[in-house]
MIVOMI-331770 format. One record per residue (C-alpha): residue number from 1; residue in one letter; chain; x, y, z. Coordinates in steps of 0.25 Angstrom, whole numbers, padded with zeros to 4 digits. Each point is the difference from the previous one (the first is absolute). Layout:
<mivexs>
+-----+---------+--------+-------+-------+-------+
! num ! residuo ! cadena !    c1 !    c2 !    c3 !
+-----+---------+--------+-------+-------+-------+
! NUM !       a !      A !     X !     Y !     Z !
...
+-----+---------+--------+-------+-------+-------+
</mivexs>
This chain:
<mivexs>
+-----+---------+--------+-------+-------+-------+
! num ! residuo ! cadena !    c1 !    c2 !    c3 !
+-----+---------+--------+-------+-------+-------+
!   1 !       x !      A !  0000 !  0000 !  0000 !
!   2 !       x !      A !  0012 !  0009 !  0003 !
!   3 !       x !      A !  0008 ! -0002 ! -0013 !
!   4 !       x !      A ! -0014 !  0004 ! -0007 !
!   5 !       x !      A ! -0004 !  0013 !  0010 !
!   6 !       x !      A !  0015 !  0004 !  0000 !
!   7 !       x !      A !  0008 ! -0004 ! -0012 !
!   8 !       x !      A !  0010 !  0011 ! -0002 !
!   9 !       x !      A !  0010 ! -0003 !  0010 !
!  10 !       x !      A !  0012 !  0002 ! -0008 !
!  11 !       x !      A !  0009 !  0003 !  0014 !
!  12 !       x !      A ! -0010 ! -0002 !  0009 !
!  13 !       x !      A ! -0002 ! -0010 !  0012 !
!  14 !       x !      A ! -0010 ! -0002 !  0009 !
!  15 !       x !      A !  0000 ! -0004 !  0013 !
!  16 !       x !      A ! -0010 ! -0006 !  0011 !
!  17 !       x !      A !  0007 ! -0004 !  0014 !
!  18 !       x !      A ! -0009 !  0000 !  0011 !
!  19 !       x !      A ! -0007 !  0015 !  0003 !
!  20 !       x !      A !  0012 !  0005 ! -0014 !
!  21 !       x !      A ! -0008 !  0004 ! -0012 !
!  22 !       x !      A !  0009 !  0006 ! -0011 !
!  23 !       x !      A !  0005 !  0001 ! -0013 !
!  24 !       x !      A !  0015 !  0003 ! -0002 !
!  25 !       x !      A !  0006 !  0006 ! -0012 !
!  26 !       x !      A !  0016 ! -0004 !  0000 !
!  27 !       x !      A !  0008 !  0001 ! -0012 !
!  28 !       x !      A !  0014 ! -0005 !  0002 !
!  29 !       x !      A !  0008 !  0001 ! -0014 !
!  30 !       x !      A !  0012 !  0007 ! -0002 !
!  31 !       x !      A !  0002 !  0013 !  0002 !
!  32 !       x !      A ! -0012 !  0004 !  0008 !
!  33 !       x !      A ! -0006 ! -0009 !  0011 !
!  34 !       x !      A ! -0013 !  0004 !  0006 !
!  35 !       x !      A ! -0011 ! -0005 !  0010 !
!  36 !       x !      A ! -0012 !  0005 !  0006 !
!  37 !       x !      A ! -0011 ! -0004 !  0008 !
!  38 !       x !      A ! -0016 !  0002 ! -0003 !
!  39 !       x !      A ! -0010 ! -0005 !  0012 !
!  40 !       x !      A ! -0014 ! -0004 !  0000 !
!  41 !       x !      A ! -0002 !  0009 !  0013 !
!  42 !       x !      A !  0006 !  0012 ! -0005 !
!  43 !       x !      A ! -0007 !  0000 ! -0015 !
!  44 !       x !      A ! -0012 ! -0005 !  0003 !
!  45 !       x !      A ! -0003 ! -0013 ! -0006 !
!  46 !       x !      A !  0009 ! -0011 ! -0008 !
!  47 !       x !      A ! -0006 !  0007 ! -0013 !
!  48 !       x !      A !  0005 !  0015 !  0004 !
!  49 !       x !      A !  0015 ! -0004 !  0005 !
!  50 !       x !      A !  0003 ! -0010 ! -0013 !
!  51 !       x !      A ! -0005 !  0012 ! -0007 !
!  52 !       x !      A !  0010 !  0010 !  0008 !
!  53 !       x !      A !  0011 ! -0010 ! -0003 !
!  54 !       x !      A ! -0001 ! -0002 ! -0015 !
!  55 !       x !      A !  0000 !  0017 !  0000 !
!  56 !       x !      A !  0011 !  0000 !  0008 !
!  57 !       x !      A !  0007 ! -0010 ! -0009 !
!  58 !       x !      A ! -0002 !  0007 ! -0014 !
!  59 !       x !      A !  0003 !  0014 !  0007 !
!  60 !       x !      A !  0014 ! -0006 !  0005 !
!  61 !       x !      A !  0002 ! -0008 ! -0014 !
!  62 !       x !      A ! -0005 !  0014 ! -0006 !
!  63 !       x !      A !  0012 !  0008 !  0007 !
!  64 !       x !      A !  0009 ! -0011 ! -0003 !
!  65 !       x !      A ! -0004 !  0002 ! -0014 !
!  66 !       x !      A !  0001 !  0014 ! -0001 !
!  67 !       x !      A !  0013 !  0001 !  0008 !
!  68 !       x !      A !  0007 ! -0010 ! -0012 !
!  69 !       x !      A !  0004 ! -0009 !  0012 !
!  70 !       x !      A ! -0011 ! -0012 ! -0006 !
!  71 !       x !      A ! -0001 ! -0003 ! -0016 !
!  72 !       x !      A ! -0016 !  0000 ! -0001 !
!  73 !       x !      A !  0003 ! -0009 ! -0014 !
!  74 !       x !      A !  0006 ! -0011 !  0011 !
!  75 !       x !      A ! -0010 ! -0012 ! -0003 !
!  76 !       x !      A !  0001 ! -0003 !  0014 !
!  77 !       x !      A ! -0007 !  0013 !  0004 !
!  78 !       x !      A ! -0009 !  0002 ! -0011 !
!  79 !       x !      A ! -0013 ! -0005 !  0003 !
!  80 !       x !      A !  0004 !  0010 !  0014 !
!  81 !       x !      A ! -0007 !  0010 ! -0009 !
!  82 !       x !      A ! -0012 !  0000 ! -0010 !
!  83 !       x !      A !  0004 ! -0009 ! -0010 !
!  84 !       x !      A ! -0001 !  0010 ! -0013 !
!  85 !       x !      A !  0012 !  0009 !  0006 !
!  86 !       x !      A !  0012 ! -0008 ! -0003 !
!  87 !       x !      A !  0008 ! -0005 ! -0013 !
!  88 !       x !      A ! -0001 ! -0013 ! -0003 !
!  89 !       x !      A !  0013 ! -0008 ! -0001 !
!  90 !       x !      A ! -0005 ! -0005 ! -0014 !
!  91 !       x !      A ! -0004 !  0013 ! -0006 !
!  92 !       x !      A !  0005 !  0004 ! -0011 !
!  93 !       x !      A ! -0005 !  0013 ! -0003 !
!  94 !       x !      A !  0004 !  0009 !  0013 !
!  95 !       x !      A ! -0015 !  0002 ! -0001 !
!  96 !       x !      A ! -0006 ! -0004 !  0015 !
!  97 !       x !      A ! -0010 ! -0010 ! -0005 !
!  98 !       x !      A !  0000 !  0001 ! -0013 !
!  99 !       x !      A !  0011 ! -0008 ! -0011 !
! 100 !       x !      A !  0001 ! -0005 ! -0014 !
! 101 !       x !      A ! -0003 ! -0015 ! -0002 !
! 102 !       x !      A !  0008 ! -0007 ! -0011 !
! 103 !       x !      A ! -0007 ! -0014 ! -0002 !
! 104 !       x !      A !  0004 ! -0010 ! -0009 !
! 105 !       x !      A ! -0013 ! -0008 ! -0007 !
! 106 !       x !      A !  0002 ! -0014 ! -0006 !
! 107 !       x !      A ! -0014 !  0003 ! -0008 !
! 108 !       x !      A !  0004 !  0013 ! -0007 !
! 109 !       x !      A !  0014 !  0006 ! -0008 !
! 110 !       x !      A !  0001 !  0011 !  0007 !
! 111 !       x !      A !  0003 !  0001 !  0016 !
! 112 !       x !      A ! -0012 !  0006 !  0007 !
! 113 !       x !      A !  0005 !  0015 !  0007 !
! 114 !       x !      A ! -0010 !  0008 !  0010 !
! 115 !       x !      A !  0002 !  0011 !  0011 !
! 116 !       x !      A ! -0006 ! -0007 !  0012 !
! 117 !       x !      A ! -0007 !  0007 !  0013 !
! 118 !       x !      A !  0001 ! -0007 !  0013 !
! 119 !       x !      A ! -0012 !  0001 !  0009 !
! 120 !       x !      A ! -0009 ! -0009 !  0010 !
! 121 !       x !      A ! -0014 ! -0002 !  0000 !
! 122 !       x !      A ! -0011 !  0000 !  0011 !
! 123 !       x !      A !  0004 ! -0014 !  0006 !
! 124 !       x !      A !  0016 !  0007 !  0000 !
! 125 !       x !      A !  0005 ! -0009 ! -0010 !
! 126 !       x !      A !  0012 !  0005 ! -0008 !
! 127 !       x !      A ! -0005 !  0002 ! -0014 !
! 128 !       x !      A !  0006 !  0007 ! -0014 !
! 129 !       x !      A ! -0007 !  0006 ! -0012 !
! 130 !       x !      A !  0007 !  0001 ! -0013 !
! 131 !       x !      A !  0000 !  0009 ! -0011 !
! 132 !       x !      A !  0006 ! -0006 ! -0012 !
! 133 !       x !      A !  0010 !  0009 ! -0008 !
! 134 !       x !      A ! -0002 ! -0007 ! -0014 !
! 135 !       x !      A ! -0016 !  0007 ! -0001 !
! 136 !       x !      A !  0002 !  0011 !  0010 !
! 137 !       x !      A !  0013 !  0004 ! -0005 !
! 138 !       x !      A !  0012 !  0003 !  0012 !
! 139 !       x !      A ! -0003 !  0014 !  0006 !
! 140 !       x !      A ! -0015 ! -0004 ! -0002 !
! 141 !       x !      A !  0001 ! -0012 !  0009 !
! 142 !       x !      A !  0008 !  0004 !  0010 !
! 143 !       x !      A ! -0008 !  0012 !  0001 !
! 144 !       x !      A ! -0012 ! -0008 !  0002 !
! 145 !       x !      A !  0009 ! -0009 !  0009 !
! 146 !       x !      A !  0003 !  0010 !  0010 !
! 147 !       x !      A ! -0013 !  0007 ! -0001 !
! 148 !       x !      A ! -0006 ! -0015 !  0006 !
! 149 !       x !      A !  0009 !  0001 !  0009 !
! 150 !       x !      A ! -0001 !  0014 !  0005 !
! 151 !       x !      A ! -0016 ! -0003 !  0001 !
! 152 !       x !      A !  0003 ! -0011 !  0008 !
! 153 !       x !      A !  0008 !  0006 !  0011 !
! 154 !       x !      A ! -0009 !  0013 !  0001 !
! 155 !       x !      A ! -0010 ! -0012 !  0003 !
! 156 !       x !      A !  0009 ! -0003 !  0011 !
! 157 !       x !      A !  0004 !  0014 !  0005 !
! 158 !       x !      A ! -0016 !  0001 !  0002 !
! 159 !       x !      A ! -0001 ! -0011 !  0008 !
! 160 !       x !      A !  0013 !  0002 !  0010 !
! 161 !       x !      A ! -0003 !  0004 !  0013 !
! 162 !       x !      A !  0015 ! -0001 !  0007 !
! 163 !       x !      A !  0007 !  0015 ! -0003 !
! 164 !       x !      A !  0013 ! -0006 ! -0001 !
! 165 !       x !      A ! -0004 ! -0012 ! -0011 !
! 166 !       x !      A ! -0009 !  0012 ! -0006 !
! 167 !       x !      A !  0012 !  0010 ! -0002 !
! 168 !       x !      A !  0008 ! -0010 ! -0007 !
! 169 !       x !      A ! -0011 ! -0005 ! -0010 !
! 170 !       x !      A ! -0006 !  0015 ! -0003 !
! 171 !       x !      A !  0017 !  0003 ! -0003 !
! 172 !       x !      A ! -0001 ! -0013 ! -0010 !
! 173 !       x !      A ! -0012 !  0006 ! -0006 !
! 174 !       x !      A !  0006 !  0012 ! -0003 !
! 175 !       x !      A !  0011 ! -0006 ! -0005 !
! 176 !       x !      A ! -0009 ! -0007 ! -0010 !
! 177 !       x !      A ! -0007 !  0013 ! -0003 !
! 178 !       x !      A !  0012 !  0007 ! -0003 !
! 179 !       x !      A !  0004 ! -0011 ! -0010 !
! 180 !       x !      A ! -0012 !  0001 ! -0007 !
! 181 !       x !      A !  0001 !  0013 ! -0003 !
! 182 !       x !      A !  0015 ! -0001 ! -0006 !
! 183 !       x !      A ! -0005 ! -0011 ! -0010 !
! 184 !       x !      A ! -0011 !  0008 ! -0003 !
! 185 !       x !      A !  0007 !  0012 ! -0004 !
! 186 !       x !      A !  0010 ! -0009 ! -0009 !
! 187 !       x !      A ! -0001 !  0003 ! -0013 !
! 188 !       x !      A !  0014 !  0004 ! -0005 !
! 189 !       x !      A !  0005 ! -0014 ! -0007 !
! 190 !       x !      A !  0014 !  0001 !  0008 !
! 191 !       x !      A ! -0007 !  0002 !  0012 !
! 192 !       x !      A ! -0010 ! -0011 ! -0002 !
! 193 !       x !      A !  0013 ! -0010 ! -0005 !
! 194 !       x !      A !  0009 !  0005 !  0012 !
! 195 !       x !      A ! -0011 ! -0003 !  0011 !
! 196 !       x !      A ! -0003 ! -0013 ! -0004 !
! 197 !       x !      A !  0015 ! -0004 ! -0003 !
! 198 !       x !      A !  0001 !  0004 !  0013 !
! 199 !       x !      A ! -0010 ! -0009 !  0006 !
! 200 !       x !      A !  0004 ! -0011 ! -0012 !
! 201 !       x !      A !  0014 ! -0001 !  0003 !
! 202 !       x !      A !  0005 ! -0014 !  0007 !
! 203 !       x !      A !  0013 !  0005 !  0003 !
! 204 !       x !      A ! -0007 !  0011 !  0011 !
! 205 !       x !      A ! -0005 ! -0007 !  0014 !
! 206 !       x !      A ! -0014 !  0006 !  0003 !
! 207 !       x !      A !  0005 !  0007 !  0012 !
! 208 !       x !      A !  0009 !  0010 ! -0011 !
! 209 !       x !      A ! -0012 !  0000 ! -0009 !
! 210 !       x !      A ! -0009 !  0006 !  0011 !
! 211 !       x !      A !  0010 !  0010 !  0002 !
! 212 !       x !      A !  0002 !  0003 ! -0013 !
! 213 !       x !      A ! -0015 !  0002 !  0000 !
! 214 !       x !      A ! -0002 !  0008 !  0011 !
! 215 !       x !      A !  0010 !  0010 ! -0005 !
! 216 !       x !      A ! -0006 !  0001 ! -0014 !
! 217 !       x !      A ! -0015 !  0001 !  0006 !
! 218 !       x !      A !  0007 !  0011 !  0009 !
! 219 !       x !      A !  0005 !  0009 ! -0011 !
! 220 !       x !      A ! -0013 ! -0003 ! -0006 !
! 221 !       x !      A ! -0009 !  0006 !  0011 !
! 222 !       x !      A !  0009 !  0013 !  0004 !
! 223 !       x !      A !  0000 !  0003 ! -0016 !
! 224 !       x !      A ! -0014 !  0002 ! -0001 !
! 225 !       x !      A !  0001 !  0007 !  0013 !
! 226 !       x !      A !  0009 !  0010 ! -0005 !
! 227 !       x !      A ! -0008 !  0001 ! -0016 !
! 228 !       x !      A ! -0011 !  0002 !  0008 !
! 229 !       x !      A !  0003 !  0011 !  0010 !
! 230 !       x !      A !  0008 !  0008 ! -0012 !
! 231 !       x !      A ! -0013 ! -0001 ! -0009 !
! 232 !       x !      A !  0007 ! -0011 ! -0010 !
! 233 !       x !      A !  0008 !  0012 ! -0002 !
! 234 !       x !      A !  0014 !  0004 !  0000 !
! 235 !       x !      A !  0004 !  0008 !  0013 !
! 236 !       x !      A !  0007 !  0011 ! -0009 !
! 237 !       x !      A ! -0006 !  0000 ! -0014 !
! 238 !       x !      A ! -0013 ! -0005 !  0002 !
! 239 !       x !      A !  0001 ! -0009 ! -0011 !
! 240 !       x !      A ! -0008 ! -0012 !  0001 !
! 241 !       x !      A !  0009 ! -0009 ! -0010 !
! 242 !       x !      A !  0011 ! -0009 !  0004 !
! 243 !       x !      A ! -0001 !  0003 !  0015 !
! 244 !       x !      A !  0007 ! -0008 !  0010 !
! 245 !       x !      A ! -0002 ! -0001 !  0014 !
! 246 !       x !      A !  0015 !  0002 !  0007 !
! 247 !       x !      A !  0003 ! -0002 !  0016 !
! 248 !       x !      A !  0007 !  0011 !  0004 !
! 249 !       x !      A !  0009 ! -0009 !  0012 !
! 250 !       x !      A !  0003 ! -0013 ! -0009 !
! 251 !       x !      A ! -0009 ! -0011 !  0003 !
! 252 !       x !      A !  0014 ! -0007 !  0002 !
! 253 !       x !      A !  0002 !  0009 !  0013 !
! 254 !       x !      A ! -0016 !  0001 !  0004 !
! 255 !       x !      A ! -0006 ! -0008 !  0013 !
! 256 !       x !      A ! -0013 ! -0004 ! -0005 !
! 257 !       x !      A ! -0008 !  0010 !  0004 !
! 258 !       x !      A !  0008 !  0010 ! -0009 !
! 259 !       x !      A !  0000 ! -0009 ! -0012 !
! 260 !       x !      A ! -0015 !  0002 !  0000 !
! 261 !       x !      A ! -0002 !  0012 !  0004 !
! 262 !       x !      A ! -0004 !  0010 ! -0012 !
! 263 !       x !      A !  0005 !  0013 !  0007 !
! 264 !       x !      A !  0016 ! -0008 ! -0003 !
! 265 !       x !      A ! -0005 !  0001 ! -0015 !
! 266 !       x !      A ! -0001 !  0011 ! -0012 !
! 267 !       x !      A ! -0007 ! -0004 ! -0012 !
! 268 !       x !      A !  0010 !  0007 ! -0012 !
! 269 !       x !      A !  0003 ! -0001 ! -0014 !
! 270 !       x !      A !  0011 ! -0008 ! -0006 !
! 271 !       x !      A !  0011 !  0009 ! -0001 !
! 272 !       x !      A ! -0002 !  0006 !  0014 !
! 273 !       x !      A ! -0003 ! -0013 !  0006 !
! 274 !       x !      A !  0016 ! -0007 ! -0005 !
! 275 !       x !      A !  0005 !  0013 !  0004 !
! 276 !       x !      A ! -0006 ! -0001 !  0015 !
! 277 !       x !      A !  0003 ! -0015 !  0000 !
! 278 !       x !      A !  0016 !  0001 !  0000 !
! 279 !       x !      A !  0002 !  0014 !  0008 !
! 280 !       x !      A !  0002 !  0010 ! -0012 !
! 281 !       x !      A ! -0014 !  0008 !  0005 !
! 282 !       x !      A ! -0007 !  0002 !  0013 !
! 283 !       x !      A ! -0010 !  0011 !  0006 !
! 284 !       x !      A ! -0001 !  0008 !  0011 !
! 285 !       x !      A ! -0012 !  0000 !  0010 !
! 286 !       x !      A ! -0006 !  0010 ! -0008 !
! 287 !       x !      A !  0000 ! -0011 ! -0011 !
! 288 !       x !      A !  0011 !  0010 ! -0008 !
! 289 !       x !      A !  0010 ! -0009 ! -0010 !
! 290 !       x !      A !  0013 ! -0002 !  0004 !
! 291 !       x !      A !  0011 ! -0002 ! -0012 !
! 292 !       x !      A !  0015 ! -0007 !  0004 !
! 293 !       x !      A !  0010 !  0007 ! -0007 !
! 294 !       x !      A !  0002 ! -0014 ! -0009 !
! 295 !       x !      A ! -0015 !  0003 ! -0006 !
! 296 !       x !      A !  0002 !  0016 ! -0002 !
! 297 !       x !      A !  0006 ! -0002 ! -0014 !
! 298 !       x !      A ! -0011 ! -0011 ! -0006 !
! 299 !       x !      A ! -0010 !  0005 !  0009 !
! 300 !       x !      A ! -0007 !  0010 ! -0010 !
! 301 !       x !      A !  0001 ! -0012 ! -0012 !
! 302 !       x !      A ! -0007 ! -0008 !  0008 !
! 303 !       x !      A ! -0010 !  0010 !  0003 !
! 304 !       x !      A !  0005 !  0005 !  0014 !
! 305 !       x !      A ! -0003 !  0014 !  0002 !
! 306 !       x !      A !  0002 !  0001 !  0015 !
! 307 !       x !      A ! -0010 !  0009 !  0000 !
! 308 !       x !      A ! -0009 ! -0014 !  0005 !
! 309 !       x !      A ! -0008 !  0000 !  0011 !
! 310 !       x !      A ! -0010 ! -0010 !  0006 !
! 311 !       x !      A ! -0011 !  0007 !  0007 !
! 312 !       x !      A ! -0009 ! -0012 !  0007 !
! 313 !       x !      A !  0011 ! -0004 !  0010 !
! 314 !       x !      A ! -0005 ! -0003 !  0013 !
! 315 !       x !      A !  0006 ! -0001 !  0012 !
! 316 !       x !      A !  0002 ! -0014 !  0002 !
! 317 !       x !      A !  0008 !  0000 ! -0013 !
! 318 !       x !      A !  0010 !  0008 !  0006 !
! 319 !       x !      A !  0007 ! -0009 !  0007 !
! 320 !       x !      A !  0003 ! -0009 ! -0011 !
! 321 !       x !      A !  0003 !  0011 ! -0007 !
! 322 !       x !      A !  0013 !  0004 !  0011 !
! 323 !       x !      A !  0002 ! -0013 ! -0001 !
! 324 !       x !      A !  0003 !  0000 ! -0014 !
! 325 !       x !      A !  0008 !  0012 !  0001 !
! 326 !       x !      A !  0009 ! -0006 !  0010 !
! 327 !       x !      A !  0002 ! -0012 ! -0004 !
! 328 !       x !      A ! -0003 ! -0001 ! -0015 !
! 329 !       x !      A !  0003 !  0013 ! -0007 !
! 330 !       x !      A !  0014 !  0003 ! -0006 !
! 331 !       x !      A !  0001 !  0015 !  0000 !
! 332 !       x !      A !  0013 !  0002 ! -0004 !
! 333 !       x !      A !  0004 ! -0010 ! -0010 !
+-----+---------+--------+-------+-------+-------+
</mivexs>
């Protein structure tokens, strides 16, 4: 009856000794080692202090997480947290539940290919939904493969009570959503080929293709931050062709924070945008163009006045801006 009223009890012990009523939490691996007692008396009723300990276990495994000194991929701790969080060992992809299916067919020539979705039904089976690539074609079907998958776990996030196993599930799903978006705004052939050669490629682990991912989707989100903050315009002409969103501290040097944030970014035309990149212009916090000495000759054959001026800066962008100006400018080369 227990095992079927309490069967989450990955580190946790119960004990009944005379009038001693508890469940215990101990986790004794290398290199944290924790224990903690959860009684009857104090909670309430067997039901309230099993449910205590099981917080108390994913808050700790949480921290442990956070802090990097637990691996949250370690097979041996996954099922610890909601079973849609981790990478699976055998994915391919760097896609938390979702990878590409390569299955050879003794009834057909060709080798059957789908993007597959994991997810569990309402007993909690593990199950997976396929979307073949021959008909759908492959951005197609892994589209609709993660759009399954997304669907799934916003099912799940509904349905999660626990605030720490909801955090982590609504940061997946957010994950998903932000993916979605990426491959939707694909459109550009070498964009589309490099994203799934990414994802394609045997010779990356999963773990550097999620990376890879991440920071792809990343320049992604904070470009259409900055286009749309500057109008879809350029910050100093106002021209609306060839505009590209530019950090103003490299995304190289950024926390994560910066790297997103569109105050660390200045939508501008092509000429002004290579000539910010490598230090041969900045601007003050007026938004007045700095020229290097390097620049001054070529400046006006580029169409370098130094008359520019960018009007809309707000405060935030000005320290980025000193930044850039410390660090980035080269005044007198």
């Amino acid at each position: 009856m227990d095992d079927e009223e309490f069967p989450d009890r990955k580190y946790l012990k119960r004990l009944d000794r005379g009038n001693e009523h508890r469940w215990q939490f101990q986790f004794e691996r290398d290199p944290i080692k924790e224990s903690k007692n959860f009684s009857d008396s104090k909670y309430g009723s067997k039901a309230l202090s099993y449910q205590a300990a099981k917080d108390y276990r994913d808050q700790f495994l949480k921290s442990a997480f956070d802090l990097g000194i637990l691996d949250p991929n370690d097979p041996s701790l996954r099922h610890s947290i909601p079973l849609v969080l981790a990478l699976s060992p055998r994915n391919t992809s760097g896609i938390v539940g979702v990878s590409r299916e390569h299955r050879e067919r003794k009834d057909r020539k060709a080798p059957e290919m789908n993007w597959v979705a994991n997810y569990q039904d309402e007993t909690g089976k593990n199950k997976q939904k396929s979307f073949p690539i021959t008909r759908l074609g492959e951005k197609e079907a892994l589209f609709r493969a993660v759009t399954f998958r997304r669907d799934f776990v916003a099912r799940i996030a509904e349905g999660t009570t626990n605030a720490i196993k909801r955090e982590y599930v609504e940061k997946h799903l957010q994950e998903l959503n932000a993916l979605l978006e990426y491959i939707a705004a694909l459109e550009e052939d070498a964009d589309v080929f490099f994203f799934l050669g990414t994802i394609n490629n045997p010779l990356l682990s999963s773990t550097t293709k999620q990376e890879m991912l991440n920071v792809r989707i990343g320049q992604q989100r904070f470009r259409k931050l900055v286009l749309d903050m500057w109008g879809h315009r350029c910050a100093i002409t106002g021209a609306s062709q060839f505009i590209t969103a530019s950090h103003i501290k490299p995304w190289s040097v950024s926390d994560n924070s910066e790297r997103l944030d569109p105050f660390n970014g200045l939508a501008l035309s092509p000429v002004y945008d290579k000539a910010f990149d490598v230090g041969l212009i900045s601007f003050d916090d007026e938004g007045k163009i700095l020229i290097s000495n390097r620049l001054a000759k070529d400046a006006p054959l580029l169409g370098i006045s130094g008359q520019e001026h960018i009007k809309e800066l707000n405060f935030l962008h000005k320290k980025y801006l000193s930044y850039h100006r410390q660090e980035r400018f080269r005044p007198d080369e």
